[in-house]
N, CA, C and O atoms as a GROMACS GRO file, in nm:
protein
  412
    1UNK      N    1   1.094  -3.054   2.490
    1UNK     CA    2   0.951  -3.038   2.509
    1UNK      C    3   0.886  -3.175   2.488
    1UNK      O    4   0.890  -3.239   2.382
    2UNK      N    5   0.848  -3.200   2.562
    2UNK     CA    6   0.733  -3.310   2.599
    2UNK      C    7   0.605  -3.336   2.455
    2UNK      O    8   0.548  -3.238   2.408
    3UNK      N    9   0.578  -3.479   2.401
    3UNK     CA   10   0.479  -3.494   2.334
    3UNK      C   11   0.347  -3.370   2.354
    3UNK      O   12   0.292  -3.284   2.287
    4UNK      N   13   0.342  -3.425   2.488
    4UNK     CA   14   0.197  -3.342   2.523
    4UNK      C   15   0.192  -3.230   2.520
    4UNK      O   16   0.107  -3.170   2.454
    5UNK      N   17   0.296  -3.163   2.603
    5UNK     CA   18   0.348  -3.041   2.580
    5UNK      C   19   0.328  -2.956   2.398
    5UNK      O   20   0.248  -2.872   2.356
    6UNK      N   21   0.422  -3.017   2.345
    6UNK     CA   22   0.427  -2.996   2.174
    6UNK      C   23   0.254  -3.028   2.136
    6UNK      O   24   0.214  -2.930   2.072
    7UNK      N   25   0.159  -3.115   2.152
    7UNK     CA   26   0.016  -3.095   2.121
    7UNK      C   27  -0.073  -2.995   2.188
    7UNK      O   28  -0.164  -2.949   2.120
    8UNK      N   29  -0.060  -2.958   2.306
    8UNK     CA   30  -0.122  -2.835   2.369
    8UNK      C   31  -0.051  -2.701   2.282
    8UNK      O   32  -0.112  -2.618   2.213
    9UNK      N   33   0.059  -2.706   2.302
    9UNK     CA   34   0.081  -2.561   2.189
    9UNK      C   35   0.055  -2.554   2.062
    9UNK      O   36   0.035  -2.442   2.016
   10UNK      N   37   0.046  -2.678   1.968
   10UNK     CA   38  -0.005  -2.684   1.870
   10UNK      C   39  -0.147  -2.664   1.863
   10UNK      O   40  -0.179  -2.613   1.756
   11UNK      N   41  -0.236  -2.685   1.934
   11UNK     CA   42  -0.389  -2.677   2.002
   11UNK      C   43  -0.390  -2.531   1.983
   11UNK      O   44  -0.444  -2.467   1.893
   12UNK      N   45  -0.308  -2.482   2.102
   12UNK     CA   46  -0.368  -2.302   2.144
   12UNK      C   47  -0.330  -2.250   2.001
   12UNK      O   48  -0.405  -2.161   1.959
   13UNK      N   49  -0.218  -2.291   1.909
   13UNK     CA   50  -0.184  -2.224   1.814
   13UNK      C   51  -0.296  -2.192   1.750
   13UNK      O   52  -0.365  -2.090   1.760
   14UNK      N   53  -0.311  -2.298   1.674
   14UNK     CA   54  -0.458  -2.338   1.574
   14UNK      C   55  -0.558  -2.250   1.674
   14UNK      O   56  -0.586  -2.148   1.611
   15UNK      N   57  -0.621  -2.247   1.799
   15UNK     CA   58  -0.750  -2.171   1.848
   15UNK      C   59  -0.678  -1.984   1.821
   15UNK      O   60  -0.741  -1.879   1.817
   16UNK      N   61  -0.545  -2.004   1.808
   16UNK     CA   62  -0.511  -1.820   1.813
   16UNK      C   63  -0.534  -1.801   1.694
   16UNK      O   64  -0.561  -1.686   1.660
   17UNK      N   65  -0.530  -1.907   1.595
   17UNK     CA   66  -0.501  -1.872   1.466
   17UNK      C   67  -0.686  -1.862   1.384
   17UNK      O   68  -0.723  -1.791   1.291
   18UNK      N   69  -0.772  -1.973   1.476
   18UNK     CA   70  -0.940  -1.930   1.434
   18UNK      C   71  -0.974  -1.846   1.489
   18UNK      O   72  -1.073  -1.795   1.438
   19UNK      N   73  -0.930  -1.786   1.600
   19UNK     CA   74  -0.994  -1.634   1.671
   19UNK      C   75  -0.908  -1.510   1.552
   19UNK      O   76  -0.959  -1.398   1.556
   20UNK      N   77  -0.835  -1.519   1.493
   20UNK     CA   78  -0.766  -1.401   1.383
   20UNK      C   79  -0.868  -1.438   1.286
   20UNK      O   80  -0.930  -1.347   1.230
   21UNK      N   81  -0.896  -1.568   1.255
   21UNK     CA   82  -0.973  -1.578   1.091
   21UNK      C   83  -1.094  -1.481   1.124
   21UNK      O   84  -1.134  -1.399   1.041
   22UNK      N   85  -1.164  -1.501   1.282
   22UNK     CA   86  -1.269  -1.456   1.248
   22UNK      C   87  -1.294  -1.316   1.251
   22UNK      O   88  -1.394  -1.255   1.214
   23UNK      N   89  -1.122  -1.248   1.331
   23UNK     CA   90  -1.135  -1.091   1.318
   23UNK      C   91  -1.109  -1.047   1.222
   23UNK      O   92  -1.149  -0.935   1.191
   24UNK      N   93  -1.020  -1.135   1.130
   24UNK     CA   94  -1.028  -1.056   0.975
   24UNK      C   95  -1.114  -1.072   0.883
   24UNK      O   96  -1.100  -1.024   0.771
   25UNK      N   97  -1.254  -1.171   0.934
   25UNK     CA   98  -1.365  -1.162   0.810
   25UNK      C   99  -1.427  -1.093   0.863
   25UNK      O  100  -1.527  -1.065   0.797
   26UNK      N  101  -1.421  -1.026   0.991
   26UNK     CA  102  -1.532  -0.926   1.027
   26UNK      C  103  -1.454  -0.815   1.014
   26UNK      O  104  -1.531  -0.727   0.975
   27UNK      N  105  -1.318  -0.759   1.026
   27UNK     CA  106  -1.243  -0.652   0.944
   27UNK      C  107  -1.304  -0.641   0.785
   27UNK      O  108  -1.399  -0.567   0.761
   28UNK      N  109  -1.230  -0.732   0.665
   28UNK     CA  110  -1.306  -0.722   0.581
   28UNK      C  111  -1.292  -0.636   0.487
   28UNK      O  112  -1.386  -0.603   0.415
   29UNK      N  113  -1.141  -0.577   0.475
   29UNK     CA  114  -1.082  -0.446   0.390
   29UNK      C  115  -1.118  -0.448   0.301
   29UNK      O  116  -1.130  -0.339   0.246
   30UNK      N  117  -1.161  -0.576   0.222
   30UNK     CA  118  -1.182  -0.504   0.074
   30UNK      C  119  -1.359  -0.521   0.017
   30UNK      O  120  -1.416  -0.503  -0.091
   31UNK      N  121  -1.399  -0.561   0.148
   31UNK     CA  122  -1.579  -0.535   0.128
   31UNK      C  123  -1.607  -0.632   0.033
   31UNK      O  124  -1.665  -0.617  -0.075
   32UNK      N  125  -1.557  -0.741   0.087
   32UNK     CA  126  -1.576  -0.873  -0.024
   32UNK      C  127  -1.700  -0.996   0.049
   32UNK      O  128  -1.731  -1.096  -0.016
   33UNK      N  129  -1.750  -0.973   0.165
   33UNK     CA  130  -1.844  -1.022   0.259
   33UNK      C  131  -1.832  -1.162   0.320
   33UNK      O  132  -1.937  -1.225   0.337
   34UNK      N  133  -1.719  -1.218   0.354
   34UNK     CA  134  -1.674  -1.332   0.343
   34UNK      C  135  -1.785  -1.403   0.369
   34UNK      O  136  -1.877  -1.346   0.428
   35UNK      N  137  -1.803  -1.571   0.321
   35UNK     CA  138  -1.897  -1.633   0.330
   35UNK      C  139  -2.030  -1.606   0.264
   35UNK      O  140  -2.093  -1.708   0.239
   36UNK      N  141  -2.088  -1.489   0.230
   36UNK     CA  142  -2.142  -1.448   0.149
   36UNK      C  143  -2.144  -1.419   0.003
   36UNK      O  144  -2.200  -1.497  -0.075
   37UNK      N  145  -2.081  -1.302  -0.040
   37UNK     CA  146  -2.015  -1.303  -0.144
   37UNK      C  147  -1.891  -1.320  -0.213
   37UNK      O  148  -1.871  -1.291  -0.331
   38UNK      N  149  -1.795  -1.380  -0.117
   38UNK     CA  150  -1.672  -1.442  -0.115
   38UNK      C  151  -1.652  -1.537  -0.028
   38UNK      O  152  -1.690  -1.521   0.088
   39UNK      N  153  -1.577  -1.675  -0.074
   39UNK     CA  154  -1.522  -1.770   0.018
   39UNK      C  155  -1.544  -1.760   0.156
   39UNK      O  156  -1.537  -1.646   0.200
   40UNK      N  157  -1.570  -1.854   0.239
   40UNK     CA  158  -1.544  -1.789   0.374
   40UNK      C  159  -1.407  -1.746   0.431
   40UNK      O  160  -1.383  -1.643   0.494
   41UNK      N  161  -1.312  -1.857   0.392
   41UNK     CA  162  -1.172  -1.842   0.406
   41UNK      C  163  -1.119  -1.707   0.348
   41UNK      O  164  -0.997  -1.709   0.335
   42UNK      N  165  -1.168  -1.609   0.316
   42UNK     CA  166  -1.111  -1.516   0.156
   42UNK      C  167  -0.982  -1.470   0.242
   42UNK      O  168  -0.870  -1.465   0.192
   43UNK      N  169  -1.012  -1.436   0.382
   43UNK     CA  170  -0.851  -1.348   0.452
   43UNK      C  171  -0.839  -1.455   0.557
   43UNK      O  172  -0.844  -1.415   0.673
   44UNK      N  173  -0.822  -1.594   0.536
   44UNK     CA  174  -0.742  -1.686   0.621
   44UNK      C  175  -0.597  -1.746   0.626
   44UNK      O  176  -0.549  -1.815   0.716
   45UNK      N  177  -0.543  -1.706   0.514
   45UNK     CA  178  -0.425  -1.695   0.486
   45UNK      C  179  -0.327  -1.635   0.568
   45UNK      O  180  -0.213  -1.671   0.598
   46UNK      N  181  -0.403  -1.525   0.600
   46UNK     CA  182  -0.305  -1.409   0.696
   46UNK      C  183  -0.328  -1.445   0.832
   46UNK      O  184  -0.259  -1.398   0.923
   47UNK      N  185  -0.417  -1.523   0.850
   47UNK     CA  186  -0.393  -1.554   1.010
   47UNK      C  187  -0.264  -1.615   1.070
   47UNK      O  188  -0.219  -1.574   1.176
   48UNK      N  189  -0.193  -1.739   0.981
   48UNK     CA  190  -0.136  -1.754   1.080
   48UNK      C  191   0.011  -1.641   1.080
   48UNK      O  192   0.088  -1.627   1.175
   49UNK      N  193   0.018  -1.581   0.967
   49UNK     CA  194   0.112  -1.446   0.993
   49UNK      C  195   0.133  -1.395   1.130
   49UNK      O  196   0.219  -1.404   1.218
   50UNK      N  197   0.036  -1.348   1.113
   50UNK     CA  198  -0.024  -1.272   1.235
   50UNK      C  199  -0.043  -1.298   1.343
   50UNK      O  200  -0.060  -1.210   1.427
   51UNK      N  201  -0.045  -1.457   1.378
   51UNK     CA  202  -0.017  -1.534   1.473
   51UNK      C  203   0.101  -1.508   1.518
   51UNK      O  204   0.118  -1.477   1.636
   52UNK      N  205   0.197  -1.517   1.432
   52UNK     CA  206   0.326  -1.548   1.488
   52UNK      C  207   0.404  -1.436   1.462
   52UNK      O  208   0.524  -1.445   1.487
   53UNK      N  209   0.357  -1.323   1.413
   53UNK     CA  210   0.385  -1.190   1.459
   53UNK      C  211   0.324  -1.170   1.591
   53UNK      O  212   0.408  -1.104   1.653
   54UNK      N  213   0.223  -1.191   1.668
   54UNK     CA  214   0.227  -1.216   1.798
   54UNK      C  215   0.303  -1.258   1.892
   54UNK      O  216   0.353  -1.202   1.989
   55UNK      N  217   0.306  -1.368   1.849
   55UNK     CA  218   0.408  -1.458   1.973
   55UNK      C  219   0.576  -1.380   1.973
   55UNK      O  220   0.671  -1.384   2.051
   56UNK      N  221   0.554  -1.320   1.858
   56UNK     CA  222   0.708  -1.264   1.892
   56UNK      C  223   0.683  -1.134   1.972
   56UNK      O  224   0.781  -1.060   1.983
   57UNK      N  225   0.593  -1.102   2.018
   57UNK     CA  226   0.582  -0.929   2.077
   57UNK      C  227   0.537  -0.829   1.966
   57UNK      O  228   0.607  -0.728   1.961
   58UNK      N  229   0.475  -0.834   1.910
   58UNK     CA  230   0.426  -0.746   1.793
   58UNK      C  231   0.368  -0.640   1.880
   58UNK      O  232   0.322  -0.676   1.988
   59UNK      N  233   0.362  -0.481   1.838
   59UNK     CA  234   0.280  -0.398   1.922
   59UNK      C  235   0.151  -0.386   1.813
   59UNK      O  236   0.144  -0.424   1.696
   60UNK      N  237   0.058  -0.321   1.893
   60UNK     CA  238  -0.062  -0.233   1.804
   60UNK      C  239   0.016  -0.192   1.708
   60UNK      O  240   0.020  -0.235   1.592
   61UNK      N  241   0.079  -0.111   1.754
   61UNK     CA  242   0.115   0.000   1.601
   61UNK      C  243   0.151  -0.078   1.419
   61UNK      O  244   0.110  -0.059   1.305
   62UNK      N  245   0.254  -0.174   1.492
   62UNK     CA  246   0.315  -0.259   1.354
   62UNK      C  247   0.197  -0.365   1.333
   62UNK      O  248   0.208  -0.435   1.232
   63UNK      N  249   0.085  -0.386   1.414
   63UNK     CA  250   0.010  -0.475   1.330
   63UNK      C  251  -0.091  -0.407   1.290
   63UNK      O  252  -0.159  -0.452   1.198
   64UNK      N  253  -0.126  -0.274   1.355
   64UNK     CA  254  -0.237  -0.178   1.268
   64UNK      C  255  -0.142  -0.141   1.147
   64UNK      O  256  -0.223  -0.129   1.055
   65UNK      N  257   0.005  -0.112   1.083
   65UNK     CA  258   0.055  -0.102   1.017
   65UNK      C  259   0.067  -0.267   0.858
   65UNK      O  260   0.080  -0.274   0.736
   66UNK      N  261   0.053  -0.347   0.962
   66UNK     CA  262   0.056  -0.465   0.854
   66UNK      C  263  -0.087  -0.489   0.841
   66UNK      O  264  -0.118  -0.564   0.748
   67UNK      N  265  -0.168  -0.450   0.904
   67UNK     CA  266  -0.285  -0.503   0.845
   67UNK      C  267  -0.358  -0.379   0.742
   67UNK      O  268  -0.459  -0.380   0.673
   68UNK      N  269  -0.254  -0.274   0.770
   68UNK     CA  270  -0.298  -0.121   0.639
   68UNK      C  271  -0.208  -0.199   0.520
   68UNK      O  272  -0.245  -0.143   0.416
   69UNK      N  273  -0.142  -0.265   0.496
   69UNK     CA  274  -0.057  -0.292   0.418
   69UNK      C  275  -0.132  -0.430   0.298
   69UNK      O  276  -0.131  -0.449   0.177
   70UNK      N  277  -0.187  -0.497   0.413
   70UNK     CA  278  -0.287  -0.624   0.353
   70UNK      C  279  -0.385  -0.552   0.293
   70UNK      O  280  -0.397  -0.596   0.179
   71UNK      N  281  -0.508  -0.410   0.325
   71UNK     CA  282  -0.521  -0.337   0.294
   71UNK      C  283  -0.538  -0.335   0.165
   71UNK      O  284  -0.613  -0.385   0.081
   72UNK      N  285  -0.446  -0.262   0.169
   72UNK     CA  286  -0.413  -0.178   0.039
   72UNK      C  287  -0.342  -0.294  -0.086
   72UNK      O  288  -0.324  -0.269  -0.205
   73UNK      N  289  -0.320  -0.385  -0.035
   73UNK     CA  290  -0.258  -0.489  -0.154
   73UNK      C  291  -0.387  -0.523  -0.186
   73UNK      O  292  -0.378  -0.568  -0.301
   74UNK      N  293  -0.506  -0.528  -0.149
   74UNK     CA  294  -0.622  -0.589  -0.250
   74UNK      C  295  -0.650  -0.489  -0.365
   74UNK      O  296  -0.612  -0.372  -0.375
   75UNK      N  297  -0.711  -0.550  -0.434
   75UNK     CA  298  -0.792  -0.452  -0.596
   75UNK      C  299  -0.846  -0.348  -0.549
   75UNK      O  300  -0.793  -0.244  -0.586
   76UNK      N  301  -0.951  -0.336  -0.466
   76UNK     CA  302  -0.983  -0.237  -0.404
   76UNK      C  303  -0.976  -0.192  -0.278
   76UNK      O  304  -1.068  -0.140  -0.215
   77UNK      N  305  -0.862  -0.210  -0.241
   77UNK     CA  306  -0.837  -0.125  -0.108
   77UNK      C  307  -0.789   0.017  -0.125
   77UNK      O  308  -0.708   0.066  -0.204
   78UNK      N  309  -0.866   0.072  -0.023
   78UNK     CA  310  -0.848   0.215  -0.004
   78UNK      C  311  -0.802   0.251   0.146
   78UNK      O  312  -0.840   0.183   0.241
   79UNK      N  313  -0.740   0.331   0.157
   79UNK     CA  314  -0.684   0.326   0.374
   79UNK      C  315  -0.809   0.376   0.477
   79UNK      O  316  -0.885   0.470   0.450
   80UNK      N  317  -0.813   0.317   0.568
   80UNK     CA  318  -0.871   0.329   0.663
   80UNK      C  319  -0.810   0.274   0.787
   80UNK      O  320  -0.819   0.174   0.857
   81UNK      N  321  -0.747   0.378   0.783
   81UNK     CA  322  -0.653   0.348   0.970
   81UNK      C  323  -0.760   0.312   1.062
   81UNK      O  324  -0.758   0.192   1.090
   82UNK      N  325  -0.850   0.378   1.116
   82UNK     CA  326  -0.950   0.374   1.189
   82UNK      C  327  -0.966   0.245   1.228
   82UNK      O  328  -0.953   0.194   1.340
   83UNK      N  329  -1.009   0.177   1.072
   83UNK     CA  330  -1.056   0.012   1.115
   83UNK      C  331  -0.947  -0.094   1.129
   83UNK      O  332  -0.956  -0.198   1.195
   84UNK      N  333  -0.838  -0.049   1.052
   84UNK     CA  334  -0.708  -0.098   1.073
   84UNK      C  335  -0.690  -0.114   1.218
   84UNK      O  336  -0.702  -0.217   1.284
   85UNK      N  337  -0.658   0.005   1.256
   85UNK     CA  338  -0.619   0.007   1.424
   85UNK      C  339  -0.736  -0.084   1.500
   85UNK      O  340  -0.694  -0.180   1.565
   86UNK      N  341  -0.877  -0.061   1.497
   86UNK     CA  342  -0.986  -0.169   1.551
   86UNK      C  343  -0.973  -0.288   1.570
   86UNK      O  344  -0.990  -0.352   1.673
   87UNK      N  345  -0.923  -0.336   1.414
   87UNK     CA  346  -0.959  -0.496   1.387
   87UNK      C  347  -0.743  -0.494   1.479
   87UNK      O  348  -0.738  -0.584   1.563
   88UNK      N  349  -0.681  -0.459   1.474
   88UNK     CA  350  -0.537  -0.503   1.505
   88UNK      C  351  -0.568  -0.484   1.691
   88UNK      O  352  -0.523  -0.562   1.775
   89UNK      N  353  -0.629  -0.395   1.714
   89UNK     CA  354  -0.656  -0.403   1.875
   89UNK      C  355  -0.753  -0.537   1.904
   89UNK      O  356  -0.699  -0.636   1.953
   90UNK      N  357  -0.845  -0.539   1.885
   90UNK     CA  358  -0.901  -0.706   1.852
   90UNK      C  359  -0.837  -0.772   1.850
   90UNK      O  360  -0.853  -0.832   1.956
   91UNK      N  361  -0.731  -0.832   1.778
   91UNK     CA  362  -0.657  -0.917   1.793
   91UNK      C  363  -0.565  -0.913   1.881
   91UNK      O  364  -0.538  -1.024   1.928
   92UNK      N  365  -0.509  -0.831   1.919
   92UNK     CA  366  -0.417  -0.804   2.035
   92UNK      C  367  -0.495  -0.857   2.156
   92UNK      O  368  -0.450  -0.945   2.230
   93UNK      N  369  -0.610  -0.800   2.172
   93UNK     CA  370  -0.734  -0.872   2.274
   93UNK      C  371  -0.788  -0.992   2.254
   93UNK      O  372  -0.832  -1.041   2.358
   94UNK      N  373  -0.801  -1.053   2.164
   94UNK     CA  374  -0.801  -1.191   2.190
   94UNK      C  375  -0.664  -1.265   2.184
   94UNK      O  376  -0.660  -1.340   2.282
   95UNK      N  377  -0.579  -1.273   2.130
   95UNK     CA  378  -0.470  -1.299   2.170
   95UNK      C  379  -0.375  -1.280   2.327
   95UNK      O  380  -0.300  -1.359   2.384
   96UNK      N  381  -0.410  -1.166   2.355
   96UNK     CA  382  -0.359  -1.151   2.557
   96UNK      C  383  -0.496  -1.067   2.631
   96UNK      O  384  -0.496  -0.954   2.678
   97UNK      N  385  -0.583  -1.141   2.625
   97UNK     CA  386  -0.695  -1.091   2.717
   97UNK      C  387  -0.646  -1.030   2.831
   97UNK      O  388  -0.727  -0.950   2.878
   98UNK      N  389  -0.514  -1.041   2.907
   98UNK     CA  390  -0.490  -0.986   3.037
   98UNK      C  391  -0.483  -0.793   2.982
   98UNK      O  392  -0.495  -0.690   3.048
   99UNK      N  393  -0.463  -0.814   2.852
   99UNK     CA  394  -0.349  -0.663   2.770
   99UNK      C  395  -0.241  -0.666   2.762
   99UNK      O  396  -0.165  -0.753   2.804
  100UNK      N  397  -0.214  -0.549   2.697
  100UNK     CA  398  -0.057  -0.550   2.654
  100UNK      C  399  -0.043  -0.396   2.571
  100UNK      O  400  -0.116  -0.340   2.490
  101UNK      N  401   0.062  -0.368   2.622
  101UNK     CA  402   0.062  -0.215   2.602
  101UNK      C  403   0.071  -0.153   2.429
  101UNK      O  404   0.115  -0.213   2.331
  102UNK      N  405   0.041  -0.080   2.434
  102UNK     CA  406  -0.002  -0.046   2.314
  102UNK      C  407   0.124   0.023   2.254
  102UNK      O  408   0.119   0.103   2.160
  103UNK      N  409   0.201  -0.004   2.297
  103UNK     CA  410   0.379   0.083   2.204
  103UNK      C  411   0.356   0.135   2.096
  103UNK      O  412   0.448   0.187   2.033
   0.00000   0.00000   0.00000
């Protein structure tokens, strides 16, 4: 792989990885208000996870499943599939705007 090559994928990486930060501060599992009443960064950590559970073929299901899992590991998380599944289809949509089947 080519210099340039290796900086354009490093580029799209980093833009896949600020389009996740901003679906998981507007997800928001544990009602902590990012930027407001918590850090802005508070769930930026998990982006690039989640990034690269992408690039490998991740479906809806296992990332509405890992993001019930992030969930519930905070102090106060309680389940809500609903928004789970939302915020993990979101990302699936900004990540392959063309779609991608929902397995």
């Amino acid at each position: 792989m080519s210099d340039e090559a290796k900086r354009l994928k490093k580029r799209r990486t980093m833009e896949q990885v600020r389009s996740v930060e901003q679906i998981l501060r507007q997800w928001d599992p544990w009602g902590l208000l990012p930027g407001e009443l918590a850090p802005r960064d508070e769930y930026d950590g998990h982006a690039l996870q989640i990034v690269s559970m992408l690039a490998h073929g991740c479906s809806v299901a296992s990332l509405t499943e890992h993001l019930a899992s992030l969930r519930l590991s905070g102090t106060a998380g309680s389940a809500d599939p609903a928004s789970d599944m939302a915020a993990a289809q979101a990302i699936l949509d900004a990540f392959d705007p063309l779609g991608r089947s929902a397995e």
